[in-house]
C-alpha positions, -999 to 999 in steps of 0.1 A, spaced: 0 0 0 32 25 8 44 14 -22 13 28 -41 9 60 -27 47 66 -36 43 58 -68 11 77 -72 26 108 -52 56 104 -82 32 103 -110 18 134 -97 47 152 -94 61 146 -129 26 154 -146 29 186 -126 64 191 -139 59 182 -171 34 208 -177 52 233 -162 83 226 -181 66 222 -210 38 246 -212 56 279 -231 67 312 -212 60 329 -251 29 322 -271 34 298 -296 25 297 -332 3 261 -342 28 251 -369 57 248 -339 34 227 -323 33 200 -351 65 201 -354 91 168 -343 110 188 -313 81 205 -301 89 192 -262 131 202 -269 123 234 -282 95 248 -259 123 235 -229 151 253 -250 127 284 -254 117 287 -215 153 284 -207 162 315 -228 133 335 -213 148 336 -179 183 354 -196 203 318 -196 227 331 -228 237 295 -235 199 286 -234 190 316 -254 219 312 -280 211 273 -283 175 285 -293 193 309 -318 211 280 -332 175 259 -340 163 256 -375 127 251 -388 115 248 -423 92 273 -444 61 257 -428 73 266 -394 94 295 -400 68 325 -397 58 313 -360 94 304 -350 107 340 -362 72 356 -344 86 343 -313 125 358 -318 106 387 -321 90 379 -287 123 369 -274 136 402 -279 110 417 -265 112 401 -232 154 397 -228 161 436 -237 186 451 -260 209 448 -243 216 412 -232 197 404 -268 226 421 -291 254 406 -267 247 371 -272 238 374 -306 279 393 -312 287 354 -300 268 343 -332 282 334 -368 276 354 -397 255 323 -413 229 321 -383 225 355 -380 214 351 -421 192 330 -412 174 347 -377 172 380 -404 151 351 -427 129 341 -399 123 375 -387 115 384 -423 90 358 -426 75 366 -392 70 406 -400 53 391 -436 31 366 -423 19 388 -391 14 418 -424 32 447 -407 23 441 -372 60 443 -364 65 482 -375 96 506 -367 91 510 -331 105 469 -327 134 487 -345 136 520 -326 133 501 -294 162 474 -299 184 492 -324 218 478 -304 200 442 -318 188 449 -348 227 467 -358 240 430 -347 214 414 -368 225 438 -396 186 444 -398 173 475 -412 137 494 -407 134 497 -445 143 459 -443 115 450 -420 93 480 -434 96 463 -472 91 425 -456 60 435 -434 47 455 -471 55 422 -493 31 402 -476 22 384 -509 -15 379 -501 
């Protein structure tokens, strides 16, 4: 009978966890949420929200395809948000040329999808980050116009 309650006091407290640890500290897109590292990347993701720079620059280094891409760059942009210029542009100066390419791409496809949503004062706001990205406001002011719908 001991033995039951400990195993049923143990189930409890990893369903507990588990939702917890994997229930997202950023709203997520429904496209991440089909994807194959869903559980990896919403653990990678609520690591990076609490300022962990190897968390966040892991979460930098993750790639998704086009399906996946608008939500995943939508929550960069959320990322920035939340983590400040500051500690933002510092990790990302510990970031290769070819991943900060491809953040630019996913932020591109986030300010498309979301049709402008994401407008100059993202820029004004976080210009130390958006200078490390190499990311301009005509940049995101042409990819927020080129919505193609």
């Amino acid at each position: 009978m001991r033995a039951i309650k400990y195993i049923l006091g143990l189930m409890f407290l990893i369903g507990v966890l588990g939702c917890y640890i994997f229930t997202p500290n950023v709203p997520l897109g429904g496209n991440l949420e089909l994807t194959s590292d869903y559980y990896h990347y919403v653990w990678l993701l609520n690591r990076a929200t609490h300022k962990n720079k190897l968390a966040l620059k892991r979460f930098l280094s993750i790639d998704k395809d086009a399906g996946a891409a608008e939500d995943h760059g939508a929550v960069i942009i959320e990322l920035i948000k939340l983590q400040g210029d500051d500690f933002f542009s510092e990790t990302l100066k510990e970031i290769d040329s070819k991943r900060i390419q491809q953040l630019n791409s996913y932020i591109g496809s986030a300010t498309q999808f979301n049709r402008g949503s994401f407008n100059d004062s993202l820029f004004k706001q976080h210009p130390k980050t958006f200078k490390a990205l190499k990311y301009t406001s005509e940049e995101m002011r042409e990819d927020s116009a080129n919505t193609g719908y």
